[in-house]
N, C-alpha and C positions, 0 to 999 in steps of 0.2 A: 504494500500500500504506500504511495506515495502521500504527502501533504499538498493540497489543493494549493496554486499562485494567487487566485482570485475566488475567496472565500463571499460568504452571502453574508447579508447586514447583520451585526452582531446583533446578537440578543441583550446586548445589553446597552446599544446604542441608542435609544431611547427614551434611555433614565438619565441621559445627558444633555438635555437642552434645558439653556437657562430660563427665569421667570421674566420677562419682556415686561413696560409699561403696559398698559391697558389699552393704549392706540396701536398696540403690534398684535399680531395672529398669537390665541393662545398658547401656550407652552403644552407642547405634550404632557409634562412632567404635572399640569398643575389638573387638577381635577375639576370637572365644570359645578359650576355653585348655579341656584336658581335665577331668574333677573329681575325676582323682587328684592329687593336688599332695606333693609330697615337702617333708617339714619344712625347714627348711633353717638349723641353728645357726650363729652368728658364724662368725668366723675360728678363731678359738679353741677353740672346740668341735669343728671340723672337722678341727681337730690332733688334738686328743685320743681323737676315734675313729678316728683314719687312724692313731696311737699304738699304741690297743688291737687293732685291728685286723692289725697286724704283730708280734702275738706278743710284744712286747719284752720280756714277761716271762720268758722262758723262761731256761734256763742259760746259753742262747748270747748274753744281752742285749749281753752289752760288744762284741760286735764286731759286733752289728746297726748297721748306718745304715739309715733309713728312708730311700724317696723321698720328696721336698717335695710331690712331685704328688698322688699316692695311699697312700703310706705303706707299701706292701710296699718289700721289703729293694730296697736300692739298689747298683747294680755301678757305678759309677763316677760322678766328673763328667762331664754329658754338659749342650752347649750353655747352660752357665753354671750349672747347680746339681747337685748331687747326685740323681739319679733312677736308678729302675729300668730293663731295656732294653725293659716293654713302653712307658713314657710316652715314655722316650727314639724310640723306635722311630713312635709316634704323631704326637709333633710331630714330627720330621721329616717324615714322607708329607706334613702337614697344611700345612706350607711348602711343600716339593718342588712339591705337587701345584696349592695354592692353594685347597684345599677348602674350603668354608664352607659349617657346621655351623648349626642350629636348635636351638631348646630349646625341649616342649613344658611345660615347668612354669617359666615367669617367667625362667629362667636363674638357677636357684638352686637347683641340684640338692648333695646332698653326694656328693662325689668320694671314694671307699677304693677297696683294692684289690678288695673281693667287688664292688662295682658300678661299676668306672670304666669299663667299655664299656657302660655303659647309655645317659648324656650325650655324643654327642663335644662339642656345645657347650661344656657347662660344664667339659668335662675340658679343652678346648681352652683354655680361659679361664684355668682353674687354673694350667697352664704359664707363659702367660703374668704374674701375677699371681706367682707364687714367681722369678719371674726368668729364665725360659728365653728365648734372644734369637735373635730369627728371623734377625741377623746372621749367628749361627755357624752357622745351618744352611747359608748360603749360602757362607758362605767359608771352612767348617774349623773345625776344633781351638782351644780357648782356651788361648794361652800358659800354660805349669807357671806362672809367676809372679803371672798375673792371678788364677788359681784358687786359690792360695796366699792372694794379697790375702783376694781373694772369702770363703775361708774364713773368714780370721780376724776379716776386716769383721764376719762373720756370726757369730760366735764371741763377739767384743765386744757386739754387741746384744743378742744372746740372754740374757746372764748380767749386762750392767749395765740394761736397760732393755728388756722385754719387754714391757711394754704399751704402749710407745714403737714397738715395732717392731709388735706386733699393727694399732696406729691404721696404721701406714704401708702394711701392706702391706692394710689395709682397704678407703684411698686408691685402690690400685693396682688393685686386685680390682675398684672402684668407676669408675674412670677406662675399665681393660679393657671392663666391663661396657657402658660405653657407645659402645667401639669395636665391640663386635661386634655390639650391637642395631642401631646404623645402619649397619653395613656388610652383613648380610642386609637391612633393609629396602631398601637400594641396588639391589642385587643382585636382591632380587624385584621391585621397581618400577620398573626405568630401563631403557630401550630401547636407552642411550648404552654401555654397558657393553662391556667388551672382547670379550667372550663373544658378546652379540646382535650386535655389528657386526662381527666376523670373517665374513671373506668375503662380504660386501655386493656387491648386484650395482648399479652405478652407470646412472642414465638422466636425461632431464632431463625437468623438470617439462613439464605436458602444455601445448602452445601454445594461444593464444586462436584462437578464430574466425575467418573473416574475416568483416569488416563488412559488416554487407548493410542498404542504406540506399534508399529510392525519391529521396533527391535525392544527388544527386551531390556537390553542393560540401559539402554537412556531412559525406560520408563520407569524402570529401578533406581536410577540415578537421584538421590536426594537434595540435589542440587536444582535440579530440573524439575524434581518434584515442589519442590519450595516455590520453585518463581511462579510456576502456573498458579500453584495457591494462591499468593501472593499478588497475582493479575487478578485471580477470579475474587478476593476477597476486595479489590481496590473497586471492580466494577460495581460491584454487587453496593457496596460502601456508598459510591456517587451516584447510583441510583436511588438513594432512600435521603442523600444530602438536597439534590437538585432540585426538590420543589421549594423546598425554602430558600433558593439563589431569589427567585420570583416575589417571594413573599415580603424577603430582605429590601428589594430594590421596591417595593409599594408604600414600605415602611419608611423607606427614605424619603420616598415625595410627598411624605407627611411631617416629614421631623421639622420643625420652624427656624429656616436658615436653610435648609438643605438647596432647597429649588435657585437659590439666591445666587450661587455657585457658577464656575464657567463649568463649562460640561466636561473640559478634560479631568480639572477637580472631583467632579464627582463623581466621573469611574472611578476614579483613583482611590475614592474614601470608600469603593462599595467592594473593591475587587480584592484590596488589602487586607480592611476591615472584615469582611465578610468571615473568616473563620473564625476570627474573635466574637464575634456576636453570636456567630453561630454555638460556639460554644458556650456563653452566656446563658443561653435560651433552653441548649439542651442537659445541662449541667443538673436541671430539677429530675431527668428521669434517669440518670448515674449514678448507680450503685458502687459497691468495692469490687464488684466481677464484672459488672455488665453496661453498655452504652446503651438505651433506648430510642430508637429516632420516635418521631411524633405518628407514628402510624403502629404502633406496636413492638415490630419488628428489633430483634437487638442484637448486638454485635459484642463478645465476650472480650474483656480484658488481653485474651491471649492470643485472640484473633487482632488487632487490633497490633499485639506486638509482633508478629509479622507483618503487616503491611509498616509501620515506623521502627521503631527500637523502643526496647524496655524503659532505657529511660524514659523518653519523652512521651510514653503512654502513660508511667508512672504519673509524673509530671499534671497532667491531663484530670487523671483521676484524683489526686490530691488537691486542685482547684476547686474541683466540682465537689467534693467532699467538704470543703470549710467554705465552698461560696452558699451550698445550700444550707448550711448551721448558720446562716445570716435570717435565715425567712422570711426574704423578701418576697413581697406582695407581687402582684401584675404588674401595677402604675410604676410602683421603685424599680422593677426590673425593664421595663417600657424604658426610662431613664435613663439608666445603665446603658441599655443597649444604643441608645442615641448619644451618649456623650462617646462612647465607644468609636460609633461611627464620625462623629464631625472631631477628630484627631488630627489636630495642623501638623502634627511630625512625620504625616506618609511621606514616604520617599516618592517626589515628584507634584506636591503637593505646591502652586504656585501663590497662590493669596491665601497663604497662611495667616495672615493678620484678619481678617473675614473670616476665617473655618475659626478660630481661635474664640473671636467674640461670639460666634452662634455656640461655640464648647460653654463659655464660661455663662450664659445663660442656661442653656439646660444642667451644668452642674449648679449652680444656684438652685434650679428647682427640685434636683434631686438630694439634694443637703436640705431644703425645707422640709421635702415630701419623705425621707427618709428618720430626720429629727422631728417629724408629730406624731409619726406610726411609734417608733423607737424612742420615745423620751426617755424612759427608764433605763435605758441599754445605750449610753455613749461610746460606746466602744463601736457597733454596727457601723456607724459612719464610718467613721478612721478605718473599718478593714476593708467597708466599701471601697473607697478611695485606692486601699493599698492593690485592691484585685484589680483595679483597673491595670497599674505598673505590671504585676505578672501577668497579666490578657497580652502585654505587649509584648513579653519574653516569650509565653509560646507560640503567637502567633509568629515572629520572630523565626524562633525554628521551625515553626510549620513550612515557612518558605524555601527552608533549606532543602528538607525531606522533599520538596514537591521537582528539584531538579533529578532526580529518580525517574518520572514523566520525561523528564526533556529526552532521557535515555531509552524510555520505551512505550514511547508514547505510539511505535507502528505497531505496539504488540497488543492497545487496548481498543475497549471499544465503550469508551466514555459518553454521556450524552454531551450534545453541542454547549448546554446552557454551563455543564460542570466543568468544562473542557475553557469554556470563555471566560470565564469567573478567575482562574487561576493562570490564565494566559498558556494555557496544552496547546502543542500543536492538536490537531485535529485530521484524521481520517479522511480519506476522500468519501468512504461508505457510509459514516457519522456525519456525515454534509448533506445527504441524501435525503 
């Protein structure tokens, strides 16, 4: 088998056009939103119609309290701010249940009480963003004293510094906005998720052939015997990898920053990054013997060390062992997987200072969303943080193992998608 001279449009060419202004033809990469769009004014102006909104004018003003959320009258403190019992009522389910919400208009809907069940995303958000704390949903009631503080805390900003406190809670609305855009992209494009992999039905990867050979001592040969193994377990391996190449690159045209990118960039963060991530995602179904990909199927410890070397299988399995004693959620690991990917240190990576600032916002959101799950457990972050540095060591030698391919890449028969990802030559019959 020769390698083809003029190969057909990469499959991965695609996830490479940048995001254009609004007077240029859409971007492939960006997904079509509806052409109704709702205005969507600052912070501050969403006060003052969630204000008007709740009547405050009326005789009854002085003993109105508005909810923070939507602005109709509000029955008590509930889960750290003052709200009504429908918002009250909302985020609670919205914990309880672990629902996660969409927004067809950018995630920038205005939130009052005549339209708050029109968004639950953005309403979902809003909560968020005025302070409601998914703590209390889980463990109770906020101490009479904490609520005391809280008021007064709030009481003091409001009346010495108000545009001091508008920037912050900007901040926060801006931080949220980026947890819940990558935590539905998660969720729609990962195979790893607690939801797909509940109740998985467990088997092992399909066995090689026997060898059938007209001389005898080469089929006895355990040399020969090895490599074909060896082939057959790599095929077998990128066929159970390759759907999530797909998944990875849908998840990228969701990550906030990613689209923004010139297009050689962002092969570059998907083709590098990719087994880093990959391994991230599948790290929750790695046991001390066995790989699970997302469809059942699994591949043993010592299969595994024939196609690499013992070390660097070790290596693998010792990750996936202390990353999943972290117990990271969806949304934290959604996270993860996107700071992962916008990494300004790929080799060949040219607006490093752009991929750099779209990192340090999603690590921002993953240091909030990681420190309100984990309050009690400081350590979690810090080792978060340190598994990023080793994703980069084995991804690292992952690259090395893969010039192995360069050697015998006429002896496989790879699919095109796991063959472009890692830059294989390719087959003329795999082109087919």
């Amino acid at each position: 088998m020769e390698a083809t001279s003029s190969s057909p449009v990469s499959p991965l060419e695609f996830t490479s056009a940048k995001e254009e202004p609004s007077s240029n033809p859409p971007s492939p990469l960006k997904s079509h939103s509806p052409d109704s769009v709702i205005v969507h004014p600052s912070v501050v102006n969403e006060q003052h119609y969630a204000a008007a909104d709740s009547n405050s004018c009326t005789p009854t003003a002085k003993s109105f309290v508005p909810c923070k959320v939507c602005g109709d009258k509000a029955s008590g403190y509930h889960y750290g701010v003052t709200s009504c019992e429908g918002c009250k009522g909302f985020f609670r389910r919205s914990i309880q249940k672990q629902i996660e919400y969409r927004c067809l208009r950018d995630g920038k809907c205005l939130v009052i009480r005549l339209n708050r069940n029109r968004c639950q995303y953005c309403r979902f958000k809003k909560c968020l963003a005025v302070g409601m704390s998914r703590d209390s949903v889980r463990y109770g009631r906020v101490p009479k004293r904490s609520r005391e503080r809280s008021d007064s805390e709030s009481n003091r900003v409001s009346t010495s510094d108000s545009s001091e406190h508008s920037d912050a809670e900007s901040k926060h609305l801006a931080v949220y906005d980026v947890i819940l855009m990558v935590s539905q992209a998660h969720h729609a494009n990962c195979d790893y998720t607690e939801e797909q992999t509940r109740g998985l039905i467990r088997r092992p990867i399909t066995s090689p052939p026997p060898v059938v050979c007209s001389n005898p001592e080469v089929a006895s040969s355990t040399v020969e015997n090895e490599e074909m193994r060896r082939i057959w377990l790599w095929q077998q391996f990128a066929v159970h990898v390759t759907p999530t190449v797909q998944r990875v690159v849908e998840f990228a045209k969701r990550v906030p920053g990613f689209c923004h990118l010139s297009q050689d960039d962002q092969l570059i963060l998907i083709k590098i990054g990719f087994f880093e991530l990959w391994l991230g995602q599948v790290a929750r179904l790695t046991s001390d013997t066995t790989l699970t990909f997302y469809d059942g199927t699994f591949i043993t410890k010592q299969q595994m060390e024939t196609m690499y070397d013992v070390e660097f299988v070790t290596n693998i399995f010792q990750f996936a062992s202390s990353f999943n004693s972290l117990a990271l959620n969806d949304t934290e690991l959604g996270l993860f997987c996107a700071v992962v990917l916008l990494t300004p240190e790929r080799n060949g990576v040219t607006d490093i200072k752009s991929v750099q600032h779209h990192q340090d916002r999603l690590l921002e959101a993953l240091k909030v969303q990681v420190g309100r799950n984990h309050a009690s457990e400081p350590h979690v972050l810090s080792t978060v943080l340190i598994k990023l540095t080793e994703l980069r060591t084995l991804g690292a030698k992952h690259l090395t193992h893969l010039d192995w391919f360069r050697l015998n890449w006429n002896k496989l028969r790879l699919p095109p998608l796991f063959a472009e990802i890692f830059d294989i030559p390719k087959c003329e019959e795999d082109l087919q």
